[in-house]
MARNUVO-480021 format. One line per field, with one value per residue (C-alpha): residue number from 1; x, y, z. Coordinates in steps of 0.05 Angstrom, whole numbers, plus 5000, padded with zeros to 4 digits. Example, Ala and Ser with C-alpha at 12.3 -4.5 7.8 and 13.67 -1.06 7.14 Angstrom:
<recs>
k (1:2) .
u (5246:5273) .
v (4910:4979) .
w (5156:5143) .
</recs>
This chain:
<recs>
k (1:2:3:4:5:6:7:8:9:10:11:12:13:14:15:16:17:18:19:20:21:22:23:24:25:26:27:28:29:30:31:32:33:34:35:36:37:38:39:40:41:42:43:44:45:46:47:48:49:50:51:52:53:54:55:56:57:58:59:60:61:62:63:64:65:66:67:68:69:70:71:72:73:74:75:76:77:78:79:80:81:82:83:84:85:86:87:88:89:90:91:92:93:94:95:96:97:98:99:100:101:102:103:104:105:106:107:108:109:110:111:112:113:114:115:116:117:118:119:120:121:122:123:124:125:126:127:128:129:130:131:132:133:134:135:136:137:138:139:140:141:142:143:144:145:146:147:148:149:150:151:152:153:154:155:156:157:158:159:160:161:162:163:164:165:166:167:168:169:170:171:172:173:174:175:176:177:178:179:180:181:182:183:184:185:186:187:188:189:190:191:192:193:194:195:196:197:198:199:200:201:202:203:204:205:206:207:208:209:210:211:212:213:214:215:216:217:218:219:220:221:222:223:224:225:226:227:228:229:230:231:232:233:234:235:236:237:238:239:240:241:242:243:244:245:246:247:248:249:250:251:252:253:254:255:256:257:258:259:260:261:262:263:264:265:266:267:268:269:270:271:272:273:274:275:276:277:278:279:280:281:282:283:284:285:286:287:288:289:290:291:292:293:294:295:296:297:298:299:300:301:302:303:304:305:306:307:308:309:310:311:312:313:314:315:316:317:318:319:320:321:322:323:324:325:326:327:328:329:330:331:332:333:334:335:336:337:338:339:340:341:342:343:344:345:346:347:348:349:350:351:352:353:354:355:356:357:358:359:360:361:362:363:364:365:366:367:368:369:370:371:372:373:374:375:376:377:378:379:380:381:382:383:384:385:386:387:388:389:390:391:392:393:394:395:396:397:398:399:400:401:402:403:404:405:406:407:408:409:410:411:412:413:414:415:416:417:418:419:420:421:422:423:424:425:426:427:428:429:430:431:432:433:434:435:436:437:438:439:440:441:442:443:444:445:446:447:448:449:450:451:452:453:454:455:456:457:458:459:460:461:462:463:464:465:466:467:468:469:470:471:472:473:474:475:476:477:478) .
u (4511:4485:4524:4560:4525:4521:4510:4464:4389:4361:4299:4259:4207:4163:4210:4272:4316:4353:4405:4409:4470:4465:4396:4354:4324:4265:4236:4173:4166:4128:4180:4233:4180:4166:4247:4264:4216:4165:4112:4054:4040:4020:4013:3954:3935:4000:3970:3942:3870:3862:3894:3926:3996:3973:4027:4025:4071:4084:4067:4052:3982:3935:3950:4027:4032:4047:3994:3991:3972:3952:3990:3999:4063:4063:4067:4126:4190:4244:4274:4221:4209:4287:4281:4220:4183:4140:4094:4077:4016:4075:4093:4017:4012:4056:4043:3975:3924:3920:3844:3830:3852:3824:3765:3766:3775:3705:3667:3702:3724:3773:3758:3826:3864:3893:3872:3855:3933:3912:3851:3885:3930:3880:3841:3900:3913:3846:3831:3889:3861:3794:3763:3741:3686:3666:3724:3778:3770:3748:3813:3815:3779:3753:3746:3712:3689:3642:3644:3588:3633:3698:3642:3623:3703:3692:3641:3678:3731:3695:3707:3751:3807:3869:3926:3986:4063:4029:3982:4044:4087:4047:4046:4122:4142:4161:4155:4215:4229:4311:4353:4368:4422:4431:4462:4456:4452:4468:4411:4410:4357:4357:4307:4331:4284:4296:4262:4336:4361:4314:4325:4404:4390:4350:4415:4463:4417:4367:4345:4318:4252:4213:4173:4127:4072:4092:4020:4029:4098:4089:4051:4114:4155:4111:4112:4187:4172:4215:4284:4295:4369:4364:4305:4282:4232:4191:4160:4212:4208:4190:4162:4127:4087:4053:3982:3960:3894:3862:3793:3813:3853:3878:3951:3956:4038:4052:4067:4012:3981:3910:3885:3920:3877:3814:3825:3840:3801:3739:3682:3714:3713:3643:3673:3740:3706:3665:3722:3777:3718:3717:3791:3820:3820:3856:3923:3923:3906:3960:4010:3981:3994:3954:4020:4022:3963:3967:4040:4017:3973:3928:3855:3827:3855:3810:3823:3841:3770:3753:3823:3788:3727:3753:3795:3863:3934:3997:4060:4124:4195:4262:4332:4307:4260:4182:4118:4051:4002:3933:3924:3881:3944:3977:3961:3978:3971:3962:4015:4046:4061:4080:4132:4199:4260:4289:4218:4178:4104:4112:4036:3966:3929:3848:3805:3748:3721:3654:3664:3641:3567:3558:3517:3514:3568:3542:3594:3602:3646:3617:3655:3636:3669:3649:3665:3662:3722:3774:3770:3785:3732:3700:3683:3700:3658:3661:3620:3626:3560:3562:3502:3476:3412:3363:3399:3434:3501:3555:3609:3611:3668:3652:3710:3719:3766:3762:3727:3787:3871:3878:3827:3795:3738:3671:3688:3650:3589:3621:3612:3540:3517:3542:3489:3438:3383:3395:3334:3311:3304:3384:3402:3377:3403:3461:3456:3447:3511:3553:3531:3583:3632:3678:3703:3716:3743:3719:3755:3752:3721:3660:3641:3652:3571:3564:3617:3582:3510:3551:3583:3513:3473:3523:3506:3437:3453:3487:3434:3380:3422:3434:3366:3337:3283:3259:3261:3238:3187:3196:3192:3187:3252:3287) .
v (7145:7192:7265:7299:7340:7414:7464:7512:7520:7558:7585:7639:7688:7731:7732:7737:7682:7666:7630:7599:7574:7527:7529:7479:7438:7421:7491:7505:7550:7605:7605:7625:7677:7713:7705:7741:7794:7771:7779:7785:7719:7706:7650:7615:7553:7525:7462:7481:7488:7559:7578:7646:7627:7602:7617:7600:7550:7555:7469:7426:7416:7348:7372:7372:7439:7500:7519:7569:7522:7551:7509:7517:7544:7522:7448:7449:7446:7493:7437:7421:7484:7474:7491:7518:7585:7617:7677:7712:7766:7815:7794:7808:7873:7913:7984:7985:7927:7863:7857:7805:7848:7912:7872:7846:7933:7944:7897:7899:7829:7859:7868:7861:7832:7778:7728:7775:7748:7674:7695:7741:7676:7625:7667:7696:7621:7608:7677:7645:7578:7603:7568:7632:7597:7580:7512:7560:7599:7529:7522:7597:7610:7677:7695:7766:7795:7738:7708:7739:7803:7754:7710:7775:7795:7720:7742:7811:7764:7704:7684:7739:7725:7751:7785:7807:7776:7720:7695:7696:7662:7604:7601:7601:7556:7491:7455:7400:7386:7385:7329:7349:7332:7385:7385:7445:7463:7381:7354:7321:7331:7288:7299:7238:7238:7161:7100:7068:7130:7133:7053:7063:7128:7079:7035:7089:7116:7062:7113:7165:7191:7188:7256:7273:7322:7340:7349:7304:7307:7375:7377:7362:7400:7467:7450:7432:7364:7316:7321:7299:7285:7252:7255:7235:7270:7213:7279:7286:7204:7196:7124:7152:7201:7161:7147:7093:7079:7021:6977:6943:6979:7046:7053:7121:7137:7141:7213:7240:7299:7290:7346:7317:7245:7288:7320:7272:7205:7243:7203:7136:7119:7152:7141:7161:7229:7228:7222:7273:7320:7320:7311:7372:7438:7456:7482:7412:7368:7399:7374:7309:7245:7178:7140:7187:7170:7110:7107:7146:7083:7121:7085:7150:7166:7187:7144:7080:7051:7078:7032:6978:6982:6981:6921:6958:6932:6969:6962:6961:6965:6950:6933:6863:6881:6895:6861:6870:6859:6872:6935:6887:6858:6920:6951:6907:6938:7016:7053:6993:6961:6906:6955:6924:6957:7005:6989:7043:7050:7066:7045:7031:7000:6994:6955:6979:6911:6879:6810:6750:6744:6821:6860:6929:6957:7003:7043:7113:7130:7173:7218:7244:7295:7361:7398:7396:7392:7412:7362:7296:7240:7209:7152:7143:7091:7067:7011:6967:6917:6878:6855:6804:6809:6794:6835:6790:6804:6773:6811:6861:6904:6946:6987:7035:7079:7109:7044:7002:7004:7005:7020:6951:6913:6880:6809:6770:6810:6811:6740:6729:6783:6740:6708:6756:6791:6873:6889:6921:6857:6832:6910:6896:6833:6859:6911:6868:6835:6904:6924:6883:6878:6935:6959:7032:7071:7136:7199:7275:7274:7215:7157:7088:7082:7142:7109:7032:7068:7103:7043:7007:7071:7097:7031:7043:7109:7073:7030:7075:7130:7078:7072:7013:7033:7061:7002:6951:6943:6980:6934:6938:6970:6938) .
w (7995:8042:8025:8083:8146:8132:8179:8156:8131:8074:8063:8037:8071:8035:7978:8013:8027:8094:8112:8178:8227:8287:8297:8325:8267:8315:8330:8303:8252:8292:8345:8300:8264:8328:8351:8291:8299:8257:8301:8261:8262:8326:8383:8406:8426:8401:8376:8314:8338:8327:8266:8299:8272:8206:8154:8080:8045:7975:7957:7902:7902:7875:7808:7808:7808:7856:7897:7964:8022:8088:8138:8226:8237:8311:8280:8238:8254:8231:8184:8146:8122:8100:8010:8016:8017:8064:8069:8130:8148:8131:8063:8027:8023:7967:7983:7992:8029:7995:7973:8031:8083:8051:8054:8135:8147:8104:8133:8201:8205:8269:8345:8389:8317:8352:8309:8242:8225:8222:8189:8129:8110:8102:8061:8020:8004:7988:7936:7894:7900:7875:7939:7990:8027:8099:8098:8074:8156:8192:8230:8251:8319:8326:8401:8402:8326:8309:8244:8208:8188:8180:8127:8093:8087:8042:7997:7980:7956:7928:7860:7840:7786:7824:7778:7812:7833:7879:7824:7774:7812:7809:7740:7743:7794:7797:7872:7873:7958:7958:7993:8063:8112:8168:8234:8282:8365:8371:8323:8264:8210:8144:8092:8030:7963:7955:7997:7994:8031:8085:8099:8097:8144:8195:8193:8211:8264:8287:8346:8296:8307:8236:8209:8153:8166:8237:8253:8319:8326:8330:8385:8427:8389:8400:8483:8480:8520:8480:8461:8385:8366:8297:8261:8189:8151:8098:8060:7999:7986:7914:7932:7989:7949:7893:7892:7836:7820:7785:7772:7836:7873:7907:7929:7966:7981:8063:8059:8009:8049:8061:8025:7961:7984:7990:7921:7877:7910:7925:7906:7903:7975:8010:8079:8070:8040:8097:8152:8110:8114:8193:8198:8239:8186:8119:8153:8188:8132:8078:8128:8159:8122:8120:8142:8200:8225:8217:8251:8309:8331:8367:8393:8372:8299:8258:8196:8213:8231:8154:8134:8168:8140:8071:8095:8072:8069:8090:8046:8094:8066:8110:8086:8080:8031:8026:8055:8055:8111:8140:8173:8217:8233:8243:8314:8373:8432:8460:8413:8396:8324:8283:8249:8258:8260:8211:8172:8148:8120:8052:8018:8040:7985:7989:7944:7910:7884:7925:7951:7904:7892:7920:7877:7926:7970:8033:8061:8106:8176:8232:8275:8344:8383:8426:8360:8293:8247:8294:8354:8376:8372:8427:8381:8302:8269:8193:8165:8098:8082:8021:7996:7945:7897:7949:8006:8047:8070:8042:8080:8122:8167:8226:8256:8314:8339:8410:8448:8451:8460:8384:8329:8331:8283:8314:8286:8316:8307:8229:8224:8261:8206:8147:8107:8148:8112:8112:8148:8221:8254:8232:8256:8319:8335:8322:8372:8426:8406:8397:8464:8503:8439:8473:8537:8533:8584:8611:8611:8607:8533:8552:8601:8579:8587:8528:8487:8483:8478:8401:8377:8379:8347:8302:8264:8273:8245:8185:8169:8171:8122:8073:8062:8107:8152:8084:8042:8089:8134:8203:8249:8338:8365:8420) .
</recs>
């Protein structure tokens, strides 16, 4: 039973709670900041690529527990921050500078200041995480002070032991992500806690547009180009949030942020590591989800080649009850799914075993874009070799992302390779046969010509890191 509509939201900023009438559930959360004169956080790109309107969330962390989590408040909408609390560049200080912004005025971290804001709140998140490096500032551009003072701002901070009312709040806290069901300015914005809700939600409203991280969402949200009337946030779904491990198996929960996948798998998947590594910055990834990008069905997602180099499965519930496919099965066309209606993702579940007779598993993903963490990819890559005793492949998957209209697998170049020896003659076979395996198009980020001449190196690429020119004979290169 789904409770009744109310119409207002409740939430708290820098300790002090707000209630809300009538507002639009689908504002971003730096639009209302800066309505309501909180202007220190400030707008920039408004896509989340420079980290000028980073705010922190108070979230449960890998661990269960409450942790500060730098986040892009041009991303997320006004709803999801519904429960929760929120601290803003105004909120740190308590009389006198917090020590990371005492620390950006010593070393001179500020030029014009516009983005000394963005910068203050990552690293406040990251002094009480006990994680002040170079990854807690990669999602906050700089555009005149240069990093080197902003880096040495780090190192004043590094590795202190932080005692004050943010550090003890953690150890008081409890994070538990109410039940929501709000209407306001015409727009409806559920938030249910149970699978059975969210299915029973997709009944009453089969037009309702589906929300976890809001990290693409977001994107239209911040530019006001769509119009959302009923929407459905997946975040608060106990069955959506579960990750299970076991001997053979993975099952990571369609809404598990990725920074809680990069915590607690790291190590048991080298690509996926890899890929979460290059995937956008902190404030992005303890938002985005690996259903949502997976949902999205973008050619140029970042982790669905790694999916399908692992050979995963998604887990998809409806009122009818719960299947479990292929991801290979999954994409069907630019955008397009085999998600029915009123289905959701709820599980992707990756297997760790080798294939029979496999003694060796090779595995990594590439990523190439103009920059580094924080762009799109002209072409993702991520490849799987399983090999016996005397190194001949007994299975293999080869995915990319970027050369195709969905995230797409070389099969037959998979199946020529099977029963190959791993060595420099087999690698460059199969070159010749990747070379006409895809027909990328060209556009603003790479030609087509660029984007064929990476699918056939970056498995070059792979097979030389994983050791082969090294451990067989180099042989003449085509």
């Amino acid at each position: 039973m789904i409770p009744e509509l109310e119409n207002r939201l409740t939430l708290t900023i820098n300790g002090a709670t707000v209630h809300l009438k009538n507002v639009s559930p689908t504002i971003t959360l730096l639009e209302y900041l800066r309505n309501s004169d909180r202007i220190g956080t400030k707008e920039g790109c408004g896509d989340g690529d420079c980290g000028a309107c980073t705010v922190v969330l108070l979230g449960q962390g890998a661990d269960g527990k409450a942790h500060y989590q730098a986040i892009n408040s041009c991303l997320i909408p006004l709803g999801a921050i519904a429960g929760r609390e929120i601290i803003t560049v105004e909120g740190v200080a308590n009389g006198q500078l917090h020590p990371v912004q005492a620390a950006m005025v010593q070393t001179g971290g500020s030029q014009c200041g516009y983005c000394t804001p963005g910068f203050i709140m990552s690293l406040f998140a990251a002094y009480y995480e006990g994680t002040v490096d170079d990854v807690a500032v990669e999602g906050n551009l700089c555009r005149c002070t240069g990093y080197l003072p902003i880096r040495r701002a780090a190192k004043l901070v590094a590795n202190q032991q932080p005692c004050d009312r943010f550090a003890e709040k953690l150890t008081q806290t409890t994070i538990e992500l109410p039940a929501l069901n709000y209407q306001g300015n015409e727009q409806q914005f559920y938030r249910p806690t149970q699978l059975r809700e969210v299915l029973t939600l997709l009944q009453q409203h089969p037009e309702a547009t589906l929300v976890a991280g809001a990290t693409d969402l977001g994107l239209e949200m911040s530019w006001h180009r769509q119009h959302y009337p009923v929407m459905i946030s997946l975040e608060a779904a106990e069955e959506l949030n579960g990750l299970e491990q076991t001997p053979d198996w993975v099952e990571i929960g369609a809404a598990v942020p990725l920074s809680t996948i990069e915590d607690r798998l790291h190590g048991v998947f080298p690509s996926l590591d890899e890929m979460l590594h290059w995937f956008a910055a902190r404030q992005v990834r303890n938002r985005a989800t690996l259903g949502g990008n997976i949902g999205t069905a973008s050619p140029i997602g970042d982790l669905p080649p790694v999916l399908l180099s692992l050979d995963a499965e998604l887990r998809l519930a409806s009122p009818a009850g719960e299947r479990l496919i292929p991801l290979a099965s999954f994409f069907k066309g630019y955008r397009q799914t085999d998600l029915q209606p009123e289905e959701v993702i709820v599980s992707v579940r990756i297997h760790t075993t080798k294939a029979t007779g496999a003694v060796t598993r090779l595995s990594q993903s590439y990523k190439i874009g103009k920059r580094g963490t924080d762009d799109i990819s002209i072409v993702a890559a991520a490849f799987t070799v399983d090999l016996d005793a005397s190194h001949t492949i007994v299975q293999v998957r080869l995915a990319y992302g970027g050369v195709a209209a969905t995230p797409a697998r070389a099969i037959a170049v998979e199946e020529w390779l099977v029963g190959k020896s791993w060595n420099t003659a087999t690698v460059q076979q199969a070159k010749e046969l990747l070379k006409d395996t895809f027909s990328p198009l060209t556009d603003l980020r790479a030609s087509a010509e660029y984007r064929k001449l990476l699918v056939v190196n970056l498995f070059e690429k792979f097979f030389v890191e994983m050791g082969g020119v090294e451990q067989y004979p180099l042989e003449v290169r085509a």
